[in-house]
Steps between C-alpha positions, in 0.01 A plus 500: 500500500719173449701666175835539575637835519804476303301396190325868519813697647765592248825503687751816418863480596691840444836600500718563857404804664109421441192284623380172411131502483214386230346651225254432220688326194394728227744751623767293332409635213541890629651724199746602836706212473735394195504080388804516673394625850206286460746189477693631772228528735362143428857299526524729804162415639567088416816524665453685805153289598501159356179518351439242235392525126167466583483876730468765276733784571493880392645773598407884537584890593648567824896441403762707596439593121345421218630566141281610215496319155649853406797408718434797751449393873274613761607502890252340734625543851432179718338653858570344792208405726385294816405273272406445117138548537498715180569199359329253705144683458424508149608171398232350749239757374584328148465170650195508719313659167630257278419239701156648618608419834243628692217415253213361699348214263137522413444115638638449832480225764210726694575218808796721606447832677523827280584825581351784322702880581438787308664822464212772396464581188723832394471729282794555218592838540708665247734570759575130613617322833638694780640342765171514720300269234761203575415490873166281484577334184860352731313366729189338298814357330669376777178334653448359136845348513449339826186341450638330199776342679213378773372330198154694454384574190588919434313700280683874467393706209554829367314701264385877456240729587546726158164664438480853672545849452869545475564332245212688317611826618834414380380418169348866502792667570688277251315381211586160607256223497438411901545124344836593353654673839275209722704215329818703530471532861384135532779365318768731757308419819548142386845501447598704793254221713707197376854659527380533893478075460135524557353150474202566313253234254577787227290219293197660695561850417208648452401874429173721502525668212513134248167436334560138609510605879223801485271254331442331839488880672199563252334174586526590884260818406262351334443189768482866740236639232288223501496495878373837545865603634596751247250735370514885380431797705555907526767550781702777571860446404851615501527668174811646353454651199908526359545071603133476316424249787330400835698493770490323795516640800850398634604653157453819578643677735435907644263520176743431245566136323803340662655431132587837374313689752178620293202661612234235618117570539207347627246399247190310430567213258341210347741197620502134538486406854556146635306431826753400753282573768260226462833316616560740805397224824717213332802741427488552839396213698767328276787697607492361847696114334755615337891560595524821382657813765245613651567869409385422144213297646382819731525723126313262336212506768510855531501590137188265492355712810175313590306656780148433633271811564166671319428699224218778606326708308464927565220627301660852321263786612418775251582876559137528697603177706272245370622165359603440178440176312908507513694275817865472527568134650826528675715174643609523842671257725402685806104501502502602892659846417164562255404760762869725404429495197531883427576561127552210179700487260515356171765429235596754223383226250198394672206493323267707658684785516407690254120480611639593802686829429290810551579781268666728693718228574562353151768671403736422817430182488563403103857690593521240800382222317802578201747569759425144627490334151907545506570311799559137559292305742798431713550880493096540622552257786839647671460514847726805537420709216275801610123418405311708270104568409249680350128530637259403210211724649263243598423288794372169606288388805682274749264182523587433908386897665382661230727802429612659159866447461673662188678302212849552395723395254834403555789247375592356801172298387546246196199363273627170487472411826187466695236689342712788434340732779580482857299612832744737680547453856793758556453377962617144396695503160851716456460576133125615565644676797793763307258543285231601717761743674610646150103606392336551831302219508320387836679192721260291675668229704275191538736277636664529868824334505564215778808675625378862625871657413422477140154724518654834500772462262361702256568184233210314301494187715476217266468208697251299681287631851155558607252685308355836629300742351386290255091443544143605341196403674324629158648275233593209773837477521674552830847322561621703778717283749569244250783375440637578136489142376127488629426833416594406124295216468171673651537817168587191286143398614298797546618599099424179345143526727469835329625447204750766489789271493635152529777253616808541265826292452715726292875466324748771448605275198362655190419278177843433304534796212553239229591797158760697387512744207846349365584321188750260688273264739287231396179545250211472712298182292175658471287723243254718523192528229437794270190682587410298797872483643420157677789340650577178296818290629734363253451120438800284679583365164621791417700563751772648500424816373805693405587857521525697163840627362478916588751762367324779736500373889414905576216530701183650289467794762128381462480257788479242248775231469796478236324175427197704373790612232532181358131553326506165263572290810257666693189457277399120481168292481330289788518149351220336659236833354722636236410821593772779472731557810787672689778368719582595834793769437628512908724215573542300848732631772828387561375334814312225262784318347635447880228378655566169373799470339602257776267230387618504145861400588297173643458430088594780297480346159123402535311610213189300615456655838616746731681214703492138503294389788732216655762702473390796626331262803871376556681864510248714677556713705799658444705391828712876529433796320730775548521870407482846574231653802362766285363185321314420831166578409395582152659193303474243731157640593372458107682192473343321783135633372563356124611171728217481680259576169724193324473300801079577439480347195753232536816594334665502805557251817566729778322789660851719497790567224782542777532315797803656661633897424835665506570850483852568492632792616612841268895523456545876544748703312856576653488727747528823445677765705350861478675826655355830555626851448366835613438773203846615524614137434638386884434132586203461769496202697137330409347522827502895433338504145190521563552782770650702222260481247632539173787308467684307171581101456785375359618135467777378672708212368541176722860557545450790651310379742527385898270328757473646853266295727180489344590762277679593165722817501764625203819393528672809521284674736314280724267729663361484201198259532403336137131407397540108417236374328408179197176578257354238305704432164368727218641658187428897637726407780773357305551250752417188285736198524487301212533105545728448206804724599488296863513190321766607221761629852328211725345204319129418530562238824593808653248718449243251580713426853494844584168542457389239726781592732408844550244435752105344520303413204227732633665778603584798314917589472767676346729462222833521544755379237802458750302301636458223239898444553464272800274264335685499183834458741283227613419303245915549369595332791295216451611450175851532622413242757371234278719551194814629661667797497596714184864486284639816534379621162123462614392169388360161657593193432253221402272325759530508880677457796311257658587219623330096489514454876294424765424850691547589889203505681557897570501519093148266536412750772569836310327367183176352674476843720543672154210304309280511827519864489459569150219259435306679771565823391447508129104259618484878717656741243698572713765534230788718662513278818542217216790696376669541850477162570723373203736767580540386831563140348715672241714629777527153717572356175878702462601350810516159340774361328304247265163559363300134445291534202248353644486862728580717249209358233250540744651865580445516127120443485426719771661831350326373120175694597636793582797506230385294280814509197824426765304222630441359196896552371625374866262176403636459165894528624368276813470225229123485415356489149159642560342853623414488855229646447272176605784353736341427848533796761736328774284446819628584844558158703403571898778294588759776404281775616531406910769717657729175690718694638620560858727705720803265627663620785891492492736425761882494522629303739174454701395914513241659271662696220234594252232322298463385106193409303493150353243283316323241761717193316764645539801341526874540759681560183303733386403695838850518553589667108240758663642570796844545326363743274316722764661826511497463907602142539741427235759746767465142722519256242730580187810373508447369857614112590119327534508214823156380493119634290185411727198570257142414612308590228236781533675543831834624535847500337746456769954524349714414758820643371899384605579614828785713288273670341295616843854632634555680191146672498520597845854659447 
C-alpha cells in the first residue's frame, strides 16, 4: 500500500455554502452540469487548493444547485451535521475497492504471524441486513483491523450460503428462477456489507451455489462414499407434502413446517445418510482443546449423548404365554433397575410393531401410530407435554424374575435412538412414572434412596442408592444391598453370561440425514443402474456436475423430486459398463456447502484441488469464528465431522476447523410498551390483567411513556403500570431496523460504534436509536477536535489543528493510558470498554490548549478499527499519503503508564492549609502554579506580597508571606 492517495482521490471543490470532499472523476462528465459550471468548478477547485496540473480535479452533485442543460435548476439543500461523514464514507469505500486494500495476496511472507477471523457464513435473504446482522460482522472487523496494524498476516472473507429452501420456495410463489432472486440478494447483501466499511478479501468471495465452488462439495461425498460414510437407507422423515421436502427437525415446529406453516408427517423414506456416528468419541473427546464458551461445548456433548449401559433382550410371549421366536432388545443406562421393569415400550416406527399388535388392538394403535407420524421428534421428547400410549396387546417376559409385563406404544419413545424400545421402570424414571400413573400400570421401586426423606415422596426417584427387591435365586441374579454402580455391573454380567444381553456404549447422535427433495441444493454425484439399481458414483473428472435449467420447481406431490422433472438430465449411461442409468434427483442440504466453505477462502480459485496444501497448512485453523448460538450445534457439529474425515485422508493439517468461538449476542427490537383495557375499554394497570381475564392490548407510543422505579407507567395516569418488553427483530412484528436508514441520518462509523458500545459482545441487548446519538456526538467531537471547529455555514476547513510540538507528559500520560486500554480490550473483545476508554481520552484531550501531532496520530490509529472512514480522512488531512490501514498500532510505553504522582501538603506561613497533587519531579515553580490555582488556597496566595518559598520536594511546600499580608488576613 505505498501508492499515494491523491493519485486515486479526485479532489472536488464546490461553491461557498458547501463541502469540500472527493469523488470519482467521471462525474465531470454528469449531463447535471453545463461546460460552463464544469469550468467554474475546476478554476474554483485549482484556486482554492493549490493542487498542481498533475491532480486531476472533478466536480459533482451536492451544490446549493445545479442547473440543467435545459436551463431549469434543481435545489439541493446543504444539511448541517456533526460532521461530513456522508461525504467522508463513500469516497473511502471507492478507494479501499479500487485499491483492493484489504486484498490478502495469494504469496505471502508465511514467516510473519497470520490471523484468520471469520464471520459465519449468512444466508442472503430477500429481505437484507437489519441492524442485528452488523453486530458480529463489527467486531470480526475490528479484530481484523487490529491485527493488521500488529503486522500479522489477516485473512477476512465473505461469501454466501445461497442454496436452501427459500429461495426455492420463493421461486414457487414467483416464477422466478432461485438463481435469478439468489444473485439479487447477493449482490444487495454485498453492497449494504461494504457501505458498513467492512474490510473484507471480496477477491475470495466465494458462494455455494457456483459450479466452480460445489464441484469441491461433490468431491467431499464421494471421498465419504468410498469410505463407507454415506450410504442409503429407509428412515422415517419429516415429510411435508405442500414444501415437497424433508424437513429437519428444528424446521418444524407444533407439526407444521416453520416456512409457511404446512402440515408435516412422519414417513418412511429411502434417503442418503452420512455416518457421523462412526465419528461420535473424537467429536467429543475433541471438544475438551478448544476456546470455545463452554455453553456451546456442553450442547455439543449433549446432542452427541454417549452413555454406557446394556441392551437386554425380553422374549414376546404369545396369547397362551409361551415364547415367541420374537425379542424386543431395549437400551438402558440403568441395568440395576432390571427388576422395575413393569411394562416396555417401543417407538411408533419401530419395527416390530406390527408383529406385535394383536387384533383387537390393531386398530387403536394404526390411529396412534398416524397421530404420531405428524409430530416432530423434538415435539416426542418434551419433558412437559402430557405423555400418551396405546397397549399393543401383547407381552414380553422380563429376563431378571420372570414376570409377563405388557408392551405399549407410545411417542415419548423415538426409533432412532437406542433400539427404539425401552424397558419401563416407572419407581426410578419420571417419564415412565406419569405414564405409569395415567394407565394403571404397577410401580415397583428397586432402588432405596441414600437420604430416607426422599422415599415417601410419591416421585419416581431417579438417582443413585442401594438396590432392594431386586433378586432370583432361580435364574441367579441377586443384587440386593448393592450399591447401584455395583449392582449395574453384576446384570451387565449375568446377561452377557446368559446371553440375553450385553455391554453397550450408545449416542443420542443419529447418522447425519444427508437428502432433500428440492431442486435448489447440490446434485448428489452418483447413479443408480437400470434393472439392478446399483449405486455407481460419478467419476471425479467429471466433476462438477451441474444442476439442469427447470421451468417447474413445484413439488411432484409424488414424493419424488422436481429434479425427477427434468427427465433428459435424469436418464444417463454408466461410463465405465455403458449400461443405461438414472441420476440421483434429491439434492444435498443446505448444511453441505457450509461445512467447509472456510477452507476454500484458504485458495478459492483452485481448480486442481480442494485447497492447496501449504497454504491451507499455513491458515488453519481459523483463529475466531463468530456467529449466532442457534448455530451452536448443527453447523459447527457437521463442519467439524467433514474436518475430521479431510483431516483422515490428508487434505487437512489439523484435527479441528475453529480454534476459538464467538457468539455474539441478539440485538432485540425497541421496546415496546403494551397497555391493557377491560371490555368496556378502561386502562388496567398490568399487574391486574391476568386477574381479569379477558382483557385488550393496545400499543402505546414512547412519548407517552414514564419510568417509576423498576417500572413503566403512562404518562398521564401513572397508576397505570405498562408491560415493557423487546422481541427478537422480525418482519410480523414490524419492529425491523434497517441498517441503511441509520447510516443515511448517522454514517456507517456510527452505527458500527454503537453497536459495540451498547454493551458485551456476548450478551444479548436492545436497540435503541436515541441511543446511537452519543456515539455519533462522539465521534463529531473528535473530528471537531482534530480539524477544528465549523464556519458558521457548516463546513471544515482543510487539515488539522495540531500542532509540531513536543507534548506534556500528562498528554504522554492520557495517550499511553488510552492505547494500554484499548489494546487490551479489543485482544478481549471487550469492545465497549475500548470505546469508553477513548472517550475518556477524548474528554482530557479538550482541556488542552495545543494538540502535538504526534498525540493526536496515535489517537488516530486507535479509533481506525472501530471507525474505520474518519480515521482514514483525519490521516489524510494529518498530512499522510497512504491508507492506514497497515500503519503500526501505537504500543503503550510502561514508562507513561506509572501513576508519579503525590499529595503535597501546603502551608501558609508555617500552618497546614490543604494539599495538591503533583508529579514526583516536580518542580517549586510549578507546585506553586498549583497551589495558586486550588480553589482553597489561592484565598492565601493571590494577589498576596510572597517573603520567602521553602519547597522540599515530595515533602512539603512551605510560603511565608509579608508580614502585611498576615495582618490583613487576620483582620
Amino acid at each position: 500500500m505505498n501508492t499515494n492517495l491523491l493519485t486515486h482521490l479526485q479532489v472536488q471543490a464546490l461553491p461557498p455554502r458547501s463541502h469540500a470532499f472527493l469523488v470519482p472523476a467521471q462525474r465531470i462528465g454528469s449531463r447535471k452540469f453545463t461546460t460552463k459550471r464544469r469550468a467554474f468548478c475546476l478554476q474554483l477547485c485549482n484556486k482554492n487548493f493549490g493542487y498542481g496540473s498533475g491532480i486531476r480535479s472533478s466536480v459533482t452533485r451536492g451544490v446549493d444547485e445545479v442547473e440543467e442543460e435545459d436551463g431549469q435548476k434543481e435545489k439541493q439543500p446543504v444539511a448541517k451535521r456533526a460532521y461530513p461523514f456522508h461525504k467522508i464514507e463513500p469516497k473511502w469505500q471507492r478507494y479501499w475497492e479500487e485499491n483492493r486494500t484489504f486484498r490478502t495476496p495469494d504469496e505471502i511472507d508465511t514467516s510473519k504471524p497470520k490471523f484468520y477471523v471469520l464471520d459465519m457464513f449468512p444466508y442472503p435473504s430477500g429481505a437484507g441486513l437489519h441492524v442485528g446482522h452488523p453486530l458480529g460482522y463489527t467486531a470480526t472487523d475490528i479484530l481484523a483491523r487490529f491485527k493488521r496494524m500488529q503486522g500479522y498476516n489477516v485473512l477476512h472473507p465473505m461469501g454466501w450460503d445461497a442454496f436452501g429452501l427459500p429461495a426455492e420456495q420463493y421461486a414457487i410463489e414467483t416464477g422466478t428462477h432461485p438463481k435469478i432472486t439468489t444473485l439479487r440478494n447477493i449482490n444487495r447483501f454485498r453492497s449494504q456489507l461494504k457501505s458498513l466499511g467492512f474490510s473484507y478479501d471480496w477477491d475470495r468471495e466465494i458462494s455455494t451455489t457456483e459450479p466452480n465452488y460445489y464441484k469441491w462439495t461433490q468431491w467431499i461425498f464421494l471421498q465419504l462414499l468410498k469410505r463407507g460414510l454415506a450410504y442409503q437407507a429407509e428412515v422415517p422423515v419429516n415429510w411435508c407434502p405442500a414444501l415437497g421436502t424433508v424437513l429437519a427437525n428444528e424446521e418444524v415446529v407444533d407439526g407444521v413446517s416453520e416456512r409457511g406453516g404446512h402440515p408435516v408427517i412422519r414417513k418412511p423414506m429411502r434417503q442418503w445418510m452420512l455416518k457421523i456416528t462412526a465419528y461420535a468419541d473424537r467429536l467429543l473427546e475433541d471438544l475438551d482443546d478448544l476456546d470455545w464458551p463452554e455453553s456451546v461445548k456442553e450442547m455439543q456433548r449433549n446432542w452427541i449423548g454417549r452413555s454406557e449401559g446394556a441392551e437386554m433382550e425380553f422374549c414376546v410371549l404369545d396369547s397362551d404365554g409361551r415364547e415367541r421366536e420374537i425379542k424386543v432388545t431395549v437400551f438402558t443406562t440403568r441395568p440395576d433397575t432390571i427388576f422395575g421393569a413393569t411394562y416396555l415400550v417401543v417407538a411408533p416406527e419401530h419395527c416390530l410393531l406390527s408383529s406385535l399388535v394383536s387384533t383387537a388392538q390393531s386398530k387403536y394403535v394404526e390411529e396412534y401410530k398416524d397421530l404420531a407420524s405428524r409430530k416432530s421428534d423434538l415435539e416426542r421428547t418434551e419433558l412437559q407435554k402430557e405423555k400418551t400410549g396405546v397397549f399393543t396387546g401383547c407381552y414380553a417376559r422380563n429376563p431378571a424374575n420372570g414376570e409377563a409385563i405388557p408392551i405399549w406404544v407410545a411417542d415419548y419413545v423415538l426409533g432412532s435412538y437406542g433400539t427404539g424400545a425401552i424397558m419401563a421402570v416407572p419407581g426410578h424414571d419420571t417419564r415412565d412414572h406419569e405414564f405409569a400413573l395415567k394407565y394403571d400400570i404397577p410401580i415397583r421401586c428397586v432402588v432405596a434412596p441414600d437420604d430416607k426423606s426422599l422415599s415417601d415422596s410419591g416421585k419416581a426417584f431417579s438417582g443413585q442408592g442401594t438396590i432392594i427387591n431386586s433378586s432370583n435365586s432361580t435364574l441367579g441374579l441377586d443384587i440386593n444391598g448393592l450399591c447401584s454402580k455395583e449392582a449395574a455391573s453384576k446384570v451387565i454380567e449375568w446377561v452377557e453370561k446368559t446371553g440375553n444381553g450385553k455391554k453397550k456404549v450408545n449416542y443420542k447422535l443419529r447418522d447425519w440425514l444427508f437428502a432433500r427433495q428440492r431442486y435448489w441444493g447440490e446434485p448428489i454425484p452418483v447413479i443408480f443402474l437400470d434393472g439392478t439399481g446399483e449405486t455407481v458414483p460419478l467419476l471425479e473428472t467429471e466433476l462438477p456436475l451441474t444442476l439442469p435449467e427447470l421451468d417447474d420447481f413445484t413439488p411432484t406431490g409424488t414424493g419424488e423430486p422436481p429434479l425427477s422433472k427434468a427427465v433428459s438430465w435424469v436418464k444417463t449411461t454408466d461410463p465405465s459398463s455403458g449400461k443405461a442409468a438414472k441420476r440421483e434427483t434429491s439434492t444435498m442440504p443446505q448444511w453441505a456447502g457450509s461445512c467447509w466453505y472456510y477452507l476454500r477462502f484458504m485458495d478459492p480459485n483452485n481448480s486442481k484441488e480442494l485447497v492447496d496444501k501449504e497454504k491451507e497448512r499455513y491458515w488453519s485453523p481459523v483463529d475466531v469464528y463468530v456467529g449466532g448460538a442457534e448455530h451452536a450445534v448443527l453447523h459447527l457439529l457437521y463442519s467439524r465431522f467433514w474436518h475430521k474425515v479431510l483431516y483422515d485422508i490428508g487434505v487437512v493439517s489439523t484435527k479441528e476447523p475453529f480454534q476459538c468461538v464467538i457468539n455474539q449476542g441478539l440485538i432485540l427490537g425497541e421496546v415496546q410498551y403494551m397497555a391493557f383495557r377491560d371490555l368496556e375499554g378502561n386502562f388496567i394497570s398490568a399487574e391486574f390483567a391476568d386477574m381479569l381475564g379477558e382483557s385488550n392490548q393496545e400499543r402505546i407510543p414512547e412519548e407517552k411513556v414514564v419510568k417509576s422505579g423498576d417500572s413503566f407507567v403512562l404518562k398521564e395516569n401513572p397508576k397505570i403500570r405498562l408491560l415493557a418488553r423487546a422481541h427478537k427483530m422480525s418482519k410480523s412484528r414490524g419492529n425491523v431496523v434497517n441498517p441503511d436508514d441509520v447510516v443515511s441520518e448517522y454514517g456507517a462509523d456510527s452505527l458500527r460504534l454503537y453497536e459495540m458500545f451498547m454493551g458485551p459482545l456476548r450478551d444479548s441487548k436492545t436497540w435503541n436509536t436515541s441511543g446511537i446519538e452519543g456515539v455519533h456526538r462522539f465521534l463529531g467531537r473528535t473530528w471537531r477536535l482534530i480539524v477544528g471547529s465549523p464556519s458558521p455555514d457548516g463546513t471544515f476547513k482543510d487539515g488539522t489543528v495540531a500542532v509540531d510540538e513536543e507534548p506534556t507528559l500528562e498528554q504522554l500520560r492520557s495517550l499511553h493510558r488510552c492505547i494500554a486500554k484499548v489494546t487490551e480490550e479489543i485482544e478481549g473483545t471487550r469492545f465497549n470498554t475500548g470505546i469508553s476508554a477513548m472517550m475518556e481520552f477524548l474528554n482530557a484531550a479538550y482541556k488542552w490548549d495545543k494538540h502535538p501531532r504526534l498525540i493526536i496520530e496515535a489517537f488516530v490509529l486507535l479509533l481506525s478499527p472501530y471507525a474505520p472512514h474518519m480515521a482514514e480522512e483525519l490521516w489524510l488531512r494529518l498530512g499522510h499519503s497512504t491508507s492506514l490501514t497497515y500503519e503500526p498500532l501505537p504500543k503503550a510505553n510502561p514508562d507513561y503508564l506509572r501513576d508519579s504522582t503525590i499529595v503535597l501538603p501546603v502551608q501558609i506561613n508555617g500552618k497546614t492549609r490543604g494539599t495538591i497533587q503533583v508529579e514526583e519531579a516536580c518542580t517549586e515553580e510549578d507546585a506553586f502554579k498549583l497551589a495558586s490555582e486550588d480553589e482553597k488556597l489561592s484565598k492565601y496566595l493571590v494577589g498576596k506580597s510572597i517573603k520567602k518559598k521553602i519547597y522540599v520536594p515530595g515533602k512539603i511546600l512551605n510560603v511565608i508571606l509579608d508580614r502585611q499580608n498576615v495582618e490583613v488576613g487576620v483582620r
